[in-house]
N, C-alpha and C positions, 0 to 999 in steps of 0.2 A: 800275757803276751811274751812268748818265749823271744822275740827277735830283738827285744828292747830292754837294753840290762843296765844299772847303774849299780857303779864298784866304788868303795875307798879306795885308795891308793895311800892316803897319808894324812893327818891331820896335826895342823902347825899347833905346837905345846903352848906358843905365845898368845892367843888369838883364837877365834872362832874358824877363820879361814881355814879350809880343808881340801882333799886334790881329791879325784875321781876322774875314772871311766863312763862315759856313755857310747852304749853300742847300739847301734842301728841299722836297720838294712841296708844303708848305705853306707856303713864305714863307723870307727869309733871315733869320737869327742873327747879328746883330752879336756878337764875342768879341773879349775875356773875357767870358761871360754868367751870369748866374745864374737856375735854374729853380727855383721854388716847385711845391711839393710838393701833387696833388694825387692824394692814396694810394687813394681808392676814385671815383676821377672827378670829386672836387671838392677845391676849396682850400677848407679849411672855412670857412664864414660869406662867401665872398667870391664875388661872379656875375660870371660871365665880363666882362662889358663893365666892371667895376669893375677886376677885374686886368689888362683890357688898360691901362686906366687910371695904372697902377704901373709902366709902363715893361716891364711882361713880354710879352715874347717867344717863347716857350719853358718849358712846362709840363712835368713830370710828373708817370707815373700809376704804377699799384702794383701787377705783373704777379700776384702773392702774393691780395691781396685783392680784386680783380677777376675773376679767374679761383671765387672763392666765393662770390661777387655781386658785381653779377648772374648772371657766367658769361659766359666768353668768347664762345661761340657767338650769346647774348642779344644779346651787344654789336655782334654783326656780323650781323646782320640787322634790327639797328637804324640800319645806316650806317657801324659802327667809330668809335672812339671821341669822332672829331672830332666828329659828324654826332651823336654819343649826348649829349654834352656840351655841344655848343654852342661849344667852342674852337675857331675856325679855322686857328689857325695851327700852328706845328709844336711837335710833342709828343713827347717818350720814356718808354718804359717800360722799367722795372728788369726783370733775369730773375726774380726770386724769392730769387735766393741767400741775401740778406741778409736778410729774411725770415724764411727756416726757418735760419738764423743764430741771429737772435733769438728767435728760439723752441725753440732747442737742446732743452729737454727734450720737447720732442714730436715729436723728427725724427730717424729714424735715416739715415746716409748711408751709402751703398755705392756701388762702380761703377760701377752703373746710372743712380744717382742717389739722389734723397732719398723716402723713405717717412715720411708725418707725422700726426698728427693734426688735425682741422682745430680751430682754436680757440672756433670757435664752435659747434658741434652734435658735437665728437668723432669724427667720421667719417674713416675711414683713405683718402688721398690720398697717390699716387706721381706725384712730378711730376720727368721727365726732363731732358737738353739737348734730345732731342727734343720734349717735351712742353712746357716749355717756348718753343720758338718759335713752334709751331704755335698756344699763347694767344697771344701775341705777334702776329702774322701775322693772328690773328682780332679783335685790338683795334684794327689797324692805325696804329699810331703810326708818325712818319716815319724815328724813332731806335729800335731792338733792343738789348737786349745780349743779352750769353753767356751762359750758366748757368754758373757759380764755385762753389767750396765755399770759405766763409769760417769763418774763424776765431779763437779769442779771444786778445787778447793783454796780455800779452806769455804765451808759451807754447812750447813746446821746437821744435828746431828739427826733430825726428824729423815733428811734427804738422803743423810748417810746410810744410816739402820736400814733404811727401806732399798736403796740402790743394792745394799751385801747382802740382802737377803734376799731379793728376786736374784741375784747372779746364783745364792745358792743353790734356788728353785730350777734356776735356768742348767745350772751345771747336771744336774740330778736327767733334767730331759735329753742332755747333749750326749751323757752318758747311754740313757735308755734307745738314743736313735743311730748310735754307733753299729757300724754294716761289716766293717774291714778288721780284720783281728791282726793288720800289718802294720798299723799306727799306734803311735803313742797318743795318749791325751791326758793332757795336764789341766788342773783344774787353776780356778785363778782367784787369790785369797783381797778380795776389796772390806772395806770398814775405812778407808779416808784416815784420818791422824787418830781416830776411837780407837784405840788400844783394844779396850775391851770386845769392840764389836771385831776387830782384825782375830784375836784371840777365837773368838766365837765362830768367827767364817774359819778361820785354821781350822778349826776342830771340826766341823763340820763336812768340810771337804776329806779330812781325814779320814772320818768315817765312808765315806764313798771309795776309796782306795785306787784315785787317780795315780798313772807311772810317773807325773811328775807334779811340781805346784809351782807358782807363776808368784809374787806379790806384784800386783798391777794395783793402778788408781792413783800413781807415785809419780812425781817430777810433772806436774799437772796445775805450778799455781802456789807449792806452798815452797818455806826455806829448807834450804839443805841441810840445815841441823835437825829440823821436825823429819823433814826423810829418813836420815840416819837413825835416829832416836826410835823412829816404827820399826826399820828394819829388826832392831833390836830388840823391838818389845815383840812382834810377832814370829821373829826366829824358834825359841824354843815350843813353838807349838805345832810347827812343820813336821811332818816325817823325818826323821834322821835317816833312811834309807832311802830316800829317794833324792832327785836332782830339786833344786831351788834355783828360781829363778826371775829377776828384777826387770820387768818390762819396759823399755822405753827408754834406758838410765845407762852412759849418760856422759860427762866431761872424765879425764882421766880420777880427778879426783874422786869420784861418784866411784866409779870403778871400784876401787884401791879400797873405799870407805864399805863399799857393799861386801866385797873379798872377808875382808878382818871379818864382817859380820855374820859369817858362813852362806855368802850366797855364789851359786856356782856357774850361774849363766845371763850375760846381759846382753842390749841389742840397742843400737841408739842411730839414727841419720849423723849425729853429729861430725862424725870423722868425713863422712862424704859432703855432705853440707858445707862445713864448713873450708874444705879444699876447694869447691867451687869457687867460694869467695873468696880465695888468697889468703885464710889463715891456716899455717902448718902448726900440728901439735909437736914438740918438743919434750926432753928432760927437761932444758933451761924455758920451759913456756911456752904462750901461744906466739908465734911469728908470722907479723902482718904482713905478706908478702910486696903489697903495694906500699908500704913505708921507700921513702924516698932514699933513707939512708942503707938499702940493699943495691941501690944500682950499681954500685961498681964491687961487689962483694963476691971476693973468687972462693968464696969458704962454701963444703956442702950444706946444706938445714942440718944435719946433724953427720959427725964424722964416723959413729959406726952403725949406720943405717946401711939394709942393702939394697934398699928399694930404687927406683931409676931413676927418681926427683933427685935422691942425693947424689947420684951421677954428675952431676952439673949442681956449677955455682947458682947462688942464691939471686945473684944478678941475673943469669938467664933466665930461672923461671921467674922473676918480676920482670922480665921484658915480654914474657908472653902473657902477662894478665894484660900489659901497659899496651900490650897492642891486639889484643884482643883473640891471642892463638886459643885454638881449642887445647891444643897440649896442655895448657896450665894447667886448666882445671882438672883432667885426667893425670896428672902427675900428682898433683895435690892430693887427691883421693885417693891415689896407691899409697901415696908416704904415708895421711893420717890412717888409714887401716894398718900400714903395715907397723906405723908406731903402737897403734891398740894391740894387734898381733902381742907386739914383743914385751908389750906391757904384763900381759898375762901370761906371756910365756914367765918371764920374770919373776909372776907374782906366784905359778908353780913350783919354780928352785926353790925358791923361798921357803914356802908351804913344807916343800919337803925336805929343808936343811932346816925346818924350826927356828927361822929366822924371819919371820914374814915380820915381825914387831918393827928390824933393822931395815928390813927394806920399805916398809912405809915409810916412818920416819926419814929417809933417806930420796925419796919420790918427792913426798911433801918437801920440806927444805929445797930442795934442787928446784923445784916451782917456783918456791917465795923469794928467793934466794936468788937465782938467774935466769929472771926476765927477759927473752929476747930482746924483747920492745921496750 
């Protein structure tokens, strides 16, 4: 796929963390990157020319509930989803897996694939690897993944072995029922905390010679040291030439921990999420915006932010959770994306002044160290 390229740029002397290019029909990817989350065609409360605003690059959307509305087919005769959205630039969309993951009691899996209920109207939907791409293909994102069957953990290794190796089987058909030579697809490396079985799906996948690789199955259940610890043990069995990339993952820390361990791309609700609810992410931490000791606080959430929350004191945007404006939570959302933004803009200088060692250590500290709250 000539329109989809991934480059070094630089790789930190200290660290496993490395810089790259990804280029797409829609524009290139500076990496390490992070995508904010927009699961039915919008980041909530936030208009495209506001998020480009945040330093985003690279969106995603939510094959699972786009496919229920409006409907794939809607979305491509609308233009696909750039042209439906109004995002320009480059966009990926999940398979689904994780998905009808999280909605385990309404999804049986088989073989074939997954048979569900829909969550909204109860209505019985089979959605394949075949089926799967083919929304895909009709949303037209410039990034695809595989269809994966994920799984809860920690959980036996009988449930494990057999989830990564149908996702193998599954990746192998996703690959055979691809139509469109304008997308990427990345395959998605599951084995659960199994080292050995992550190792096995790595290499496996490898041989198929997907443009990019995903670890998924992660931030699902287990502790953030068992996270870390996979990352590490299933890094060196990825392609070194292609993009890497951690599903789901995750708090700043996640971040920062993934970076060191050479991964290049992450995606998480959390910045948007949690701005709904009145926590802004910070250097000095999470700050509760509804704590009572901001009311009269003429200080911005952070003094060199340039995002429009920190326009105004910390007192006005807790007088708009405390009264119920919608602003809050739309200001919230632009700061925590624009703090992820700048986190990874960050952890590029780094990377490429082979400093990335001083700059964790310098993230962390500043977390443990000065607490908002």
């Amino acid at each position: 796929m000539e329109r989809f390229q991934f480059q070094f740029v630089s790789q930190d002397a200290t660290s496993r963390a490395r810089r790259g290019t990804i280029t797409t029909p829609h524009g290139v990817v500076q990496t390490p990157t992070f995508m904010p989350v927009g699961t039915r065609g919008s980041v909530k409360g936030v208009e495209v020319g506001l998020l480009e605003k945040t330093g985003s690059r690279i969106v995603l959307g939510n094959t699972y509930h786009l496919m229920l509305r409006p409907g794939a087919e809607i979305v491509r005769e609308l233009g696909g989803l750039h042209e439906f959205t109004g995002w320009n630039a480059p966009m990926l969309t999940d398979s689904g897996g994780f998905q009808l993951f999280s909605l385990a009691r309404l999804t049986k899996i088989t073989e074939e694939g997954a048979v569900f209920r829909s969550h909204i109207d109860g209505r019985k939907i089979e959605l394949t690897p075949e089926g799967s791409i083919a929304i895909q293909e009709a949303l037209g994102a410039d990034i695809i993944m595989a269809f994966d069957h994920v799984v809860e953990l920690p959980n036996s290794r009988s449930v494990v072995a057999d989830a990564m190796r149908r996702t193998v089987r599954w990746a192998a058909r996703c690959q055979k029922a691809r139509a469109r030579d304008d997308q990427a697809l990345f395959g998605i490396v599951q084995g659960g905390l199994e080292y050995d079985l992550r190792k096995e799906c790595a290499e496996r996948l490898a041989e198929m010679d997907f443009q990019g690789y995903a670890i998924g199955g992660l931030s699902v259940g287990e502790e953030p040291r068992e996270m870390y610890d996979c990352i590490e043990a299933v890094e060196p069995f990825m392609p070194r030439e292609k993009p890497r990339y951690l599903m789901g993952v995750g708090r700043p820390i996640d971040i920062i921990e993934g970076i060191r361990r050479g991964v290049d791309m992450f995606d998480c609700v959390m910045p948007s999420r949690n701005g709904r609810n009145a926590m802004a992410f910070t250097d000095a931490g999470p700050m509760r915006l509804r704590n009572a000791r901001y009311e009269r606080d003429p200080r911005p959430l952070e003094e060199n932010c340039p995002c429009p929350a920190c326009q105004r004191s910390r007192a006005y945007v807790r007088h708009l959770f405390a009264t119920g404006e919608m602003l809050g939570p739309i200001l919230l959302t632009i700061h925590n994306i624009t703090y992820y933004q700048r986190l990874v803009a960050e952890a590029r200088r780094a990377i490429d002044e082979n400093r990335y060692a001083e700059f964790y250590q310098n993230k962390v500290e500043g977390w443990a160290r000065g607490l908002a709250d």
